[in-house]
C-alpha positions in Angstrom: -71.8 -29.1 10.5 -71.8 -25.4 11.9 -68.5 -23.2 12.0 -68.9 -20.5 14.5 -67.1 -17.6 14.0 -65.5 -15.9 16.8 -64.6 -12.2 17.1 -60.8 -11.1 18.2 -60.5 -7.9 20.1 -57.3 -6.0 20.9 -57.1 -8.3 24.1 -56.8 -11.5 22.1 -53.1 -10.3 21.4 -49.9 -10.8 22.7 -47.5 -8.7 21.1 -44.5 -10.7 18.9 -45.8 -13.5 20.5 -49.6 -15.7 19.9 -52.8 -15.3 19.2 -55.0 -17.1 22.1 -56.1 -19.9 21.5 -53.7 -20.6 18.1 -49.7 -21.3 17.7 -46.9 -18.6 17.9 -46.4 -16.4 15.4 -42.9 -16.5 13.8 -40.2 -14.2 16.1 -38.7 -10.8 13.9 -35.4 -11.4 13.2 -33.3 -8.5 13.9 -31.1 -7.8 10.4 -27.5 -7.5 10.9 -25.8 -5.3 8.8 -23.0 -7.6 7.2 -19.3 -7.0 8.9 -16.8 -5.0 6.9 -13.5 -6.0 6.2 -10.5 -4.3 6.4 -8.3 -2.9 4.2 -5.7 -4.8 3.5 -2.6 -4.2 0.9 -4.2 -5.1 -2.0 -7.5 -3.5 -1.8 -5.6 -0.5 -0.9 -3.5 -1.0 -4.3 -6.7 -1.0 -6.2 -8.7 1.6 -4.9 -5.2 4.5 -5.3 -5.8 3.0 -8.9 -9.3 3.9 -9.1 -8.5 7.8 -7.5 -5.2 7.8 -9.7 -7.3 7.2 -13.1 -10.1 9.9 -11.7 -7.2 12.2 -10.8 -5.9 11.5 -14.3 -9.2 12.6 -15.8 -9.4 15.6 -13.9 -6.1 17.0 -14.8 -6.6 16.9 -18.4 -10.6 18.3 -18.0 -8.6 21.1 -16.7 -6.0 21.7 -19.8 -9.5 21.0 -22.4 -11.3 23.8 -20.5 -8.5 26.2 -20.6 -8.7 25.6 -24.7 -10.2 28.7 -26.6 -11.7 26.1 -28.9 -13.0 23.4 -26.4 -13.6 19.6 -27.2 -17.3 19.4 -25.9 -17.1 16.0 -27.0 -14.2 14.9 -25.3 -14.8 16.8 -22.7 -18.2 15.2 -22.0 -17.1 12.3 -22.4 -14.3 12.2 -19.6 -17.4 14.1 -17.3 -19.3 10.5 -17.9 -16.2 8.4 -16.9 -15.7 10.0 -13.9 -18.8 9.2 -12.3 -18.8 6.0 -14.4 -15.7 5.4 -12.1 -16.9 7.0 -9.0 -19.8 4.2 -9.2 -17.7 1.4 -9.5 -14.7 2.8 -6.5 -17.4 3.5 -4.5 -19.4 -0.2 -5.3 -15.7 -2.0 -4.5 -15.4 0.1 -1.6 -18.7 -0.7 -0.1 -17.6 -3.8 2.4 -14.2 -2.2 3.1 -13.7 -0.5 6.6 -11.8 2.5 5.8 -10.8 3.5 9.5 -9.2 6.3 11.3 -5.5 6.5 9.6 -3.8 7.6 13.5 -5.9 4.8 15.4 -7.4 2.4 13.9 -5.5 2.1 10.9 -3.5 -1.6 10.3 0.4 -0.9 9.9 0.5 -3.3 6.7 -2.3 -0.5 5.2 -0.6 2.3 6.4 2.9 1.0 4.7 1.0 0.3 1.5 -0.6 3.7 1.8 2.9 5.6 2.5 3.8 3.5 -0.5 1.4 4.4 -2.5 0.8 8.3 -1.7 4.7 8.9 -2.6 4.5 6.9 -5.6 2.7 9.8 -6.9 5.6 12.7 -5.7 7.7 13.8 -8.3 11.1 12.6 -8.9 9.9 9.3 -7.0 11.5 5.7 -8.7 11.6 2.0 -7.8 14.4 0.8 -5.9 15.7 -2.4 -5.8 18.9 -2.2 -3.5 21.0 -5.4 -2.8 23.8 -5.3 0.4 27.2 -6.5 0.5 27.8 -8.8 3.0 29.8 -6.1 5.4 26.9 -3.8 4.8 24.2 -6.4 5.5 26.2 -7.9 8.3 26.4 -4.6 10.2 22.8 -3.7 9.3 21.8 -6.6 11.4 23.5 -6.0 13.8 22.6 -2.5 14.4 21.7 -1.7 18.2 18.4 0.4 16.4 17.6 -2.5 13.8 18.2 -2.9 10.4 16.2 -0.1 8.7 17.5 2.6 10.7 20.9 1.4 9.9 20.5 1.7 6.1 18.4 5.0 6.4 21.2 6.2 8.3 23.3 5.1 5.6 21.7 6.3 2.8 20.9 10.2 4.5 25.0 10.6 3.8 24.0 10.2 0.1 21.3 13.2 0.7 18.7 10.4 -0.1 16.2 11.3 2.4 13.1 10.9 0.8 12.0 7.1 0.8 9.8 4.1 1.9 11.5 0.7 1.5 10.8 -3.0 3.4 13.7 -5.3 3.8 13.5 -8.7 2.3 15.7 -11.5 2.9 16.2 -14.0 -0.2 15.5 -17.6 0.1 18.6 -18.8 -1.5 21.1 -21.9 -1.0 23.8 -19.8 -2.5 25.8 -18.1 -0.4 27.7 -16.0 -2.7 26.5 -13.0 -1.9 24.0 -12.1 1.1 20.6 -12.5 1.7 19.4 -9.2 2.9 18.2 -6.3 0.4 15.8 -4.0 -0.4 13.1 -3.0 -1.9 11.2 0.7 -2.5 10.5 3.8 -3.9 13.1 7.0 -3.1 13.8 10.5 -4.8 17.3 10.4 -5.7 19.5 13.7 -5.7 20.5 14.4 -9.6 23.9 14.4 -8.5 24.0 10.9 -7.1 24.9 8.6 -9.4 23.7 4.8 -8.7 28.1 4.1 -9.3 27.9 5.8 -5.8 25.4 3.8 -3.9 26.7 0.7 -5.3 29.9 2.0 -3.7 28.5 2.9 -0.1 25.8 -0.6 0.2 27.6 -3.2 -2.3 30.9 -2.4 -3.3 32.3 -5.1 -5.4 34.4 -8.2 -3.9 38.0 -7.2 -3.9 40.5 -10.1 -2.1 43.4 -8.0 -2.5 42.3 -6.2 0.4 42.6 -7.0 4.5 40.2 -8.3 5.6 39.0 -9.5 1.8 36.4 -7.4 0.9 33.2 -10.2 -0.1 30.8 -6.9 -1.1 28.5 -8.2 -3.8 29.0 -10.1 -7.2 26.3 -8.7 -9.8 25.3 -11.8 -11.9 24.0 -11.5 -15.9 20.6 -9.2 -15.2 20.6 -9.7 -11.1 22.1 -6.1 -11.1 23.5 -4.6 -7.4 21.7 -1.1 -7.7 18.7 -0.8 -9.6 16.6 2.6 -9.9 13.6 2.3 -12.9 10.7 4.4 -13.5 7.8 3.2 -11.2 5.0 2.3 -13.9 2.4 0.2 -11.7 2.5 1.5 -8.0 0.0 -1.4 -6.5 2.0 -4.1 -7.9 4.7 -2.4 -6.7 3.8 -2.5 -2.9 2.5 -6.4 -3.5 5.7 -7.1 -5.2 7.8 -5.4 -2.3 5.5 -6.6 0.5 5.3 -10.3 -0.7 8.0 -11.7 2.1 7.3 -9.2 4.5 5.8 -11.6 7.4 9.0 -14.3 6.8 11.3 -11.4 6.7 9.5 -9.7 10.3 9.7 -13.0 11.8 13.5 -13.9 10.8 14.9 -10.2 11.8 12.6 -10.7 14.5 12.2 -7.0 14.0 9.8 -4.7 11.6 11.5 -4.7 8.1 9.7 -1.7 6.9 10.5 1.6 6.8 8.8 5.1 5.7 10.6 8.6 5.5 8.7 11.4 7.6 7.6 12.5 3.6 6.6 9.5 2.9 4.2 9.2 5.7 2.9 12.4 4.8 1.8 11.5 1.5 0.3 8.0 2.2 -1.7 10.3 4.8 -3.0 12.7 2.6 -3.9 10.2 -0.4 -5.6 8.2 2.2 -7.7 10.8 3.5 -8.5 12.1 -0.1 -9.4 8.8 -1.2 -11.8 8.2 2.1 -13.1 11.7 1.2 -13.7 10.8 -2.8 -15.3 7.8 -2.1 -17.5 9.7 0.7 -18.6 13.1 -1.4 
């Protein structure tokens, strides 16, 4: 039995389609690059970690190389984590859409961010602020919402400086009320927390009229609470974690960022995007 062999020309093809005469050859499939995600609270958390421990190394590079006897060791050695850590921010970062900050930007990220950038300012501390119930009563019912109420509030204490988001506690007691704070402020030296106790939870007093309900500190639950910040993106997951019951309840946005705080969740933002970037 013979097998004649035929010769194909140019003509015998059909670009991405057959072969005449045989079956179609397979389609190109067009590769789509895989979607970004965005970035949310958390992955905002870790990668201000990742530019806060390059920062970190950088600042002390800085005091080795001003040494008249240097540490070539050490100093190498930091050199190699930096870009050690580069590698890995810049792996994590790979999928995450790190958009605009003025118009693309999600809120949630851009508290986080505001958060996070003053975290870093000095003189700036956690804040855990709880409301007597004439304070938190009157908050609510502010005509310009809650947060401006208490910012207002706080401004005649010269605390200016601050990011904070309301939360409002899920608890059958109703001892004292439900609504308090959460955040990171500079506090004037000269303000002692005895005065902001006195100005957002003064303590109950029924000798006076009306009876004063204020707020009743229990063992460690303490009304006014200023601590060194230690961990700034557990921090703003801590602070955040009832944000969406709280928005939904006050029927109104709960957070709230000082012009300076703003500012610096800008700028470590944009130096983070550019870091990653270089």
């Amino acid at each position: 039995m013979k097998f004649q062999h035929t010769n194909l020309s140019t003509s015998d093809y059909v670009e991405g389609d057959a072969i005449k005469g045989s079956g179609p050859f397979p389609k190109k499939t067009a590769i789509t690059p895989r979607a970004k995600k965005r970035c949310t609270p958390a992955i905002a958390g870790v990668l201000a970690g990742f530019y806060t421990s390059h920062m970190k190394n950088l600042a002390v590079l800085g005091e080795l190389e001003l040494q008249e006897t240097k540490d070539q060791a050490r100093i190498e050695t930091l050199k190699a984590n930096n870009i050690h850590l580069k590698a890995i921010a810049q792996d994590y970062a790979s999928d995450v859409l790190l958009q605009d900050w003025k118009r693309r930007l999600p809120a949630d990220t851009k508290r986080a961010f505001s958060f996070l950038g003053f975290a870093m300012k000095p003189g700036a501390e956690v804040i855990n602020f709880r409301l007597g119930h004439e304070v938190a009563e009157a908050a609510l019912s502010a005509k310009k919402g809650p947060t401006d109420y208490l910012s207002a509030l706080l401004r005649t204490l010269d605390i200016v400086d601050l990011v904070f988001v309301l939360e409002l506690a899920s608890s059958g007691s109703e001892e004292n009320h439900p609504l308090h704070l959460h955040g990171i402020a500079r506090i004037p030296a000269a303000i002692a927390t005895q005065a902001i106790r006195e100005l957002l939870a003064p303590e109950p007093d029924l000798g006076t009229s009306p009876p004063t309900k204020g707020y009743r500190q229990r063992w460690s639950n303490k009304a006014i609470a200023v601590t060194e910040l230690q961990t700034p993106g557990t921090w703003v997951s801590y602070s955040g974690k009832e944000f969406d019951f709280t928005a939904h309840s006050l029927q109104s946005n709960p957070g709230y960022a000082s012009r300076s705080a703003t500012t610096a969740g800008r700028e470590r933002y944009e130096a983070i995007r550019a870091w990653l970037s270089a």
